[in-house]
C-alpha positions in Angstrom: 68.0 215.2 270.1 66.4 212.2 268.6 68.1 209.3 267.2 66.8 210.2 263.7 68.1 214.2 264.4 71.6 212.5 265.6 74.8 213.2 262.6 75.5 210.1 261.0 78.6 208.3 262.6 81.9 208.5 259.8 85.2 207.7 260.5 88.0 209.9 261.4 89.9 212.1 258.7 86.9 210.8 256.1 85.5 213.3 253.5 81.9 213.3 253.8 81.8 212.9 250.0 83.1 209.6 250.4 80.4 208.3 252.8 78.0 205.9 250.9 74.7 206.3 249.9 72.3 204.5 251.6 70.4 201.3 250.1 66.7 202.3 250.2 65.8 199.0 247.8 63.4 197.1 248.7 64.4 193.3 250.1 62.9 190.8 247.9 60.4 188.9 249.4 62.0 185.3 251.2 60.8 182.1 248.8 57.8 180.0 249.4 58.2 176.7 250.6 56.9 175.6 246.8 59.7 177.5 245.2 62.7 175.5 247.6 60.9 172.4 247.3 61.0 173.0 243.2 64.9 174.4 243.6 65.4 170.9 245.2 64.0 168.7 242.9 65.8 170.4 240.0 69.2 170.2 241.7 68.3 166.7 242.3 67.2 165.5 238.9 70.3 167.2 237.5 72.8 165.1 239.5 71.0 162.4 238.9 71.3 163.2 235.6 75.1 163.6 236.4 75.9 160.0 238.2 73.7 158.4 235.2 75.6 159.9 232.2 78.7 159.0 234.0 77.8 155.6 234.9 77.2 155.0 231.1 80.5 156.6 229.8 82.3 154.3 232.2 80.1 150.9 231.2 81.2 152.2 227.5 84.7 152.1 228.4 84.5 148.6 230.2 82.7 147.8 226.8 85.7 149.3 224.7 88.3 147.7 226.8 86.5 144.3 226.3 86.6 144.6 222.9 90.3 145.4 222.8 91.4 142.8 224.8 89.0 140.1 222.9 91.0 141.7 219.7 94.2 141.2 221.5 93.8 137.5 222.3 92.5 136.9 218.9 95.6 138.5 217.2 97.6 136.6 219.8 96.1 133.5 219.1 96.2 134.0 215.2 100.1 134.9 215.5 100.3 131.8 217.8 98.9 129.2 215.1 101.4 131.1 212.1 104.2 130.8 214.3 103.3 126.8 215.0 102.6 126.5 211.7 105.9 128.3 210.8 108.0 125.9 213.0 106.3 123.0 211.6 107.2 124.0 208.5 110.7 124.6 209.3 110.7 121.2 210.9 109.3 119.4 208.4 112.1 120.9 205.8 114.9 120.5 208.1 113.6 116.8 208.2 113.5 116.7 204.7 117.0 118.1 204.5 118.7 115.8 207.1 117.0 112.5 205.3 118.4 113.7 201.7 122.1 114.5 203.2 121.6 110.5 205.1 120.6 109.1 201.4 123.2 111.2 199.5 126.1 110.0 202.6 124.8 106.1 202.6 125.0 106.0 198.9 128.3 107.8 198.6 129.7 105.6 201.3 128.4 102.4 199.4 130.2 103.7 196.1 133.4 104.0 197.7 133.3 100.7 199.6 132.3 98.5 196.9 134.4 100.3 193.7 137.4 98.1 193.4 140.6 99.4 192.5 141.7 99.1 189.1 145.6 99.2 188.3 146.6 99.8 185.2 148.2 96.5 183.2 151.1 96.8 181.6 151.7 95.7 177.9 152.2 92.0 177.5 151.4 91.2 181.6 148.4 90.2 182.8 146.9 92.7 185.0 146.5 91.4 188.3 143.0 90.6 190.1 141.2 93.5 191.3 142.5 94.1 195.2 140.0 95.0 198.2 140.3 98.7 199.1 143.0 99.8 201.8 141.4 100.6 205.4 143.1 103.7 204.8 141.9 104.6 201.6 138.7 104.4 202.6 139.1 106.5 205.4 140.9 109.0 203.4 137.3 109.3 201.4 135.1 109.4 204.3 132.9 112.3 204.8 134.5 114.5 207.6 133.1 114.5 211.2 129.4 116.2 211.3 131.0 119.1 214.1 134.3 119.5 212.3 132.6 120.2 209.0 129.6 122.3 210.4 132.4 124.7 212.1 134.5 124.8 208.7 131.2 125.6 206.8 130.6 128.6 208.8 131.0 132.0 207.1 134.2 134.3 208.1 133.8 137.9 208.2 136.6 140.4 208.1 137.8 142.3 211.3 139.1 145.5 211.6 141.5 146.6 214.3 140.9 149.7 214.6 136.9 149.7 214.9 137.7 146.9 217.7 140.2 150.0 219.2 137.6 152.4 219.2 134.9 150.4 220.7 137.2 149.5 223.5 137.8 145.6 222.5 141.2 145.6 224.6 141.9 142.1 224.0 142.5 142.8 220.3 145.4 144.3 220.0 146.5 143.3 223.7 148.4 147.1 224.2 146.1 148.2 226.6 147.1 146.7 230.2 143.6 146.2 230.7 143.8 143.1 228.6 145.1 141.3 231.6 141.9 141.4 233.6 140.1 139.7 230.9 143.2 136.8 230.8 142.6 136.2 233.9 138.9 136.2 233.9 139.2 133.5 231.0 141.3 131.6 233.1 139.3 131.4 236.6 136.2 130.7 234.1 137.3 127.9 232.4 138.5 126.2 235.5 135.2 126.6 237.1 133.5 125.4 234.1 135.9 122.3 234.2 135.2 121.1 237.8 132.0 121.1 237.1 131.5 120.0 233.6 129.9 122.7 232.5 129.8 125.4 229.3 126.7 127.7 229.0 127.3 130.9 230.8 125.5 133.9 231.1 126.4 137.5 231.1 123.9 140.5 232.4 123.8 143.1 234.4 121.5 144.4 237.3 120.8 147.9 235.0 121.6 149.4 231.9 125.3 150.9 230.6 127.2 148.3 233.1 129.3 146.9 230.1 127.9 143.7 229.8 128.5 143.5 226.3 131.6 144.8 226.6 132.7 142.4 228.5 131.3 139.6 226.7 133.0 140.6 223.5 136.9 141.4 225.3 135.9 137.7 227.2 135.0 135.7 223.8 138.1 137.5 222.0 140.5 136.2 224.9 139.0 132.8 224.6 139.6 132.1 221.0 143.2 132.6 221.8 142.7 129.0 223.7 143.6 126.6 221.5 142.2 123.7 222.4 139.0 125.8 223.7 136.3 126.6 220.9 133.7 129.3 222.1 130.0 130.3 220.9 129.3 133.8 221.9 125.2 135.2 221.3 123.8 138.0 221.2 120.4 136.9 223.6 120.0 140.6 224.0 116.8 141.0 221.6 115.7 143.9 222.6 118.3 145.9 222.4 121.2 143.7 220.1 124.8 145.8 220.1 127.7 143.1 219.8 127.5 143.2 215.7 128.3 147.4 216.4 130.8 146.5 218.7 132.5 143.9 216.5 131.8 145.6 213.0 129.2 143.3 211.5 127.2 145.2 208.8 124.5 142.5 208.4 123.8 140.6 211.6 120.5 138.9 210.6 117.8 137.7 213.3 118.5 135.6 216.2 114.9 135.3 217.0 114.8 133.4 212.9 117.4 130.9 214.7 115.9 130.6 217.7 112.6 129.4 215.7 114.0 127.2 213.9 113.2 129.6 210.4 117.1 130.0 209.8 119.5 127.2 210.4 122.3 127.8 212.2 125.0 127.1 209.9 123.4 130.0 207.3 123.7 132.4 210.5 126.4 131.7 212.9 129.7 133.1 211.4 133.6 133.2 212.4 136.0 135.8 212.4 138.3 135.4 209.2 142.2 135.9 208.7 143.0 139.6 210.8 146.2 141.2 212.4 145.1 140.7 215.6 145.7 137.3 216.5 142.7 136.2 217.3 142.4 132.5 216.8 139.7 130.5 214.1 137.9 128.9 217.5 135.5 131.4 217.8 132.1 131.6 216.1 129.2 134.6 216.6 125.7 134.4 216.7 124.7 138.6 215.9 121.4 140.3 215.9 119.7 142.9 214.2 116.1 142.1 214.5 114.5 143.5 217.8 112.3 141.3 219.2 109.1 142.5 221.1 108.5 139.5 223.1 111.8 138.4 223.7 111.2 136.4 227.3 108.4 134.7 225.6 111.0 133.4 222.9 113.5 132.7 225.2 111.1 130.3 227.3 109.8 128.1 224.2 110.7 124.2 223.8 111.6 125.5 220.5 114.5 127.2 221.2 115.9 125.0 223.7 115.7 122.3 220.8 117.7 125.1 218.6 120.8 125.3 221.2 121.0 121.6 221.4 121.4 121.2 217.8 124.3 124.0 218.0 125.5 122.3 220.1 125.4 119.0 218.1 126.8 120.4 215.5 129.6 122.7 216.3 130.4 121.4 219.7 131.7 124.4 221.6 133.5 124.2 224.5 131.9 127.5 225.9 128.9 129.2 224.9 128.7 133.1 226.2 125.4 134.1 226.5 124.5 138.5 226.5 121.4 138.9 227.6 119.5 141.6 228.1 119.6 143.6 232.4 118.0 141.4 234.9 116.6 143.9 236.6 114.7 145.5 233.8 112.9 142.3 231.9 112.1 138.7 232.6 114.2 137.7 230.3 117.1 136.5 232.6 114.6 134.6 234.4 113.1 133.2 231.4 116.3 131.9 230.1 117.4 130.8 233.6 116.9 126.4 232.4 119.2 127.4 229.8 122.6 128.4 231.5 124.4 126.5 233.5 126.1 129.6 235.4 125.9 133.6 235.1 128.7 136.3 235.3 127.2 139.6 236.3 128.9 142.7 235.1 128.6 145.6 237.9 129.2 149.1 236.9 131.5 151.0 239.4 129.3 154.3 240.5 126.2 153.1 239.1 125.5 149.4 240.7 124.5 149.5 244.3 124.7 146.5 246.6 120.7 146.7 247.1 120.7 146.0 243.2 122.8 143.2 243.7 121.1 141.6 245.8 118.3 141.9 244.3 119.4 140.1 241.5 120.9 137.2 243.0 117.3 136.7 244.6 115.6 136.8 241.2 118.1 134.4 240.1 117.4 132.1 243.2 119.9 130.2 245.0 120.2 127.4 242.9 121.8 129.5 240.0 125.6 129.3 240.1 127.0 132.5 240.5 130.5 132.3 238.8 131.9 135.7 239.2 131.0 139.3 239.4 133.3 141.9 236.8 133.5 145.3 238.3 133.6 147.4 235.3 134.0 151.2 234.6 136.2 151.2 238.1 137.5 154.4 239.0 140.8 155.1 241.2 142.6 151.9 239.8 146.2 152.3 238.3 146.6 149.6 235.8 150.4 150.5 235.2 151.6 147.9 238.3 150.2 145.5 236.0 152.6 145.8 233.0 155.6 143.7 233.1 
């Protein structure tokens, strides 16, 4: 038996109708060293073709990105010069303004030093000679101090209880033995600010929901209990302003405006008015309601530093608290940092760790006072050991 006469080997249990048919085709003849050289070329030309077309999409998109940043600069640059040319203008009429109220004092103040008193005679006596004004009397008509009537000219705004209840203000009403924390706070802070003859604090955070503002707002309302203590409180926060929420101020205006020098201060700042609470007239606020996209760059300008100082010239606070934004998020801290003399940092219980901490107190730098740290949203504490 031949191996061509041999039965076909199948596999075991197989029906034979399953077996395949075998390929008789003919094999196609192998390609010509023409034909693969020609295969070549065209695979080569096409990824050539591949590596050009995306070398010129990416030198079009250096081109486009050139183009936007050269647009960029030149919008930067043009909002640059209004904003100069804004704050010259506001210069110049604040200028204008302080020169007219120096004429209009000088020539009140000659009027009522050189008008002589004039008695009355009475009939048949010869009235008697005109007398030099009293030291007194002319002291009477004097103008009042420039910080005393800048703080009486600021605008009161009506407080309501129980919006300070709901948005946790515990030093409002004082019924909530938390209030005591925030006493004490007030206390150890204005001794430290004492010693070192200081007043410009800062508050922040490391990160978000901490209660900075919180506690800037329960901190300011303690303080104006002070008499002989008057305190500034701002809202620095400019990119995301929430004390006028807290405190119930429908129309905070723009901090940014003040900071520029477009809004004086006196049109801005305003006092809290007659209210059940107690609170004492030695507190003024500086709201927000304007968010500010470049808020560090703001913070850092000649401009505003020249805004604080006359603030301070005018009002003369004893404490300014300011709430700025987390430091861990923005510059803006760091920005501000030749500003304040001294920063509270406000630490949320289950949410600050002690890396973040640290990590802001190297931001800050070692030269930054640190003047406390307020462990908010504690949990585990029982506040009733601290009624009495």
């Amino acid at each position: 038996m031949t191996m061509t006469e041999r039965r076909r080997f199948r596999r075991r249990n197989r029906p034979l109708d399953d077996l395949p048919d075998e390929d008789i085709s003919p094999v196609e003849p192998l390609a010509t060293r023409a034909e693969r050289l020609a295969r070549r070329e065209t695979k080569t030309s096409a990824a050539q073709a591949t590596r050009r077309a995306e070398a010129e999409r990416v030198a079009e998109a250096a081109r486009l990105q050139q183009q936007v940043e050269k647009e960029a600069r030149r919008q930067r640059e043009a909002e640059r010069r209004r904003t100069e040319a804004r704050q010259a203008e506001a210069a110049a009429r604040m200028a204008q303004t302080t020169r007219q109220t120096g004429a209009e004092h000088r020539v009140e103040t000659g009027r009522v030093s050189t008008e002589p008193a004039r008695p009355e005679a009475r009939r048949g006596q010869t009235a008697p000679r005109p007398a030099a004004p009293a030291v007194a009397t002319r002291t009477a008509q004097s103008p009042a101090p420039l910080q005393q009537r800048g703080w009486d000219d600021l605008a009161e705004f009506s407080v309501d209880a129980r919006h300070l209840e709901r948005n946790r203000i515990v030093t409002a009403a004082r019924q909530d033995p938390a209030h005591a924390a925030f006493d004490i706070l007030r206390t150890k802070l204005l001794q430290g600010l004492a010693d070192h003859g200081w007043k410009r604090v800062a508050i922040t955070s490391p990160t978000k929901d901490c209660g900075k503002t919180f506690t800037a707002a329960n901190l300011a309302i303690s303080l104006s209990r002070h008499q002989n203590c008057r305190t500034l409180l701002l809202d620095c926060d400019l990119r995301r302003p929430t004390l006028h929420k807290i405190m119930g101020f429908r129309d905070p205006g723009s901090m940014g405006d003040m900071l520029r020098g477009l809004l004086p201060p006196e049109r801005h700042l305003v006092r809290m008015g007659e209210n059940a609470i107690h609170a004492g007239h030695n507190i003024a606020f500086g709201f927000n309601g304007a968010v500010e996209p470049y808020a560090s760059e703001l913070l850092q300008t000649p401009r505003t530093a020249e805004t604080l100082r006359q603030v301070e010239t005018m009002l003369q606070p004893d404490v300014v608290l300011f709430d700025l934004p987390p430091a861990l998020y923005f510059d803006d801290v760091m920005a501000f940092r030749p500003l304040f003399d001294g920063v509270l940092l406000v630490i949320g219980g289950g949410l600050t760790t002690d890396k973040e901490v640290r990590e802001v107190e190297r931001l800050l730098g070692k030269n930054t006072p640190l003047l406390g740290m307020v462990l908010n949203k504690a949990e585990g504490t029982s506040l009733d050991k601290y009624t009495y």
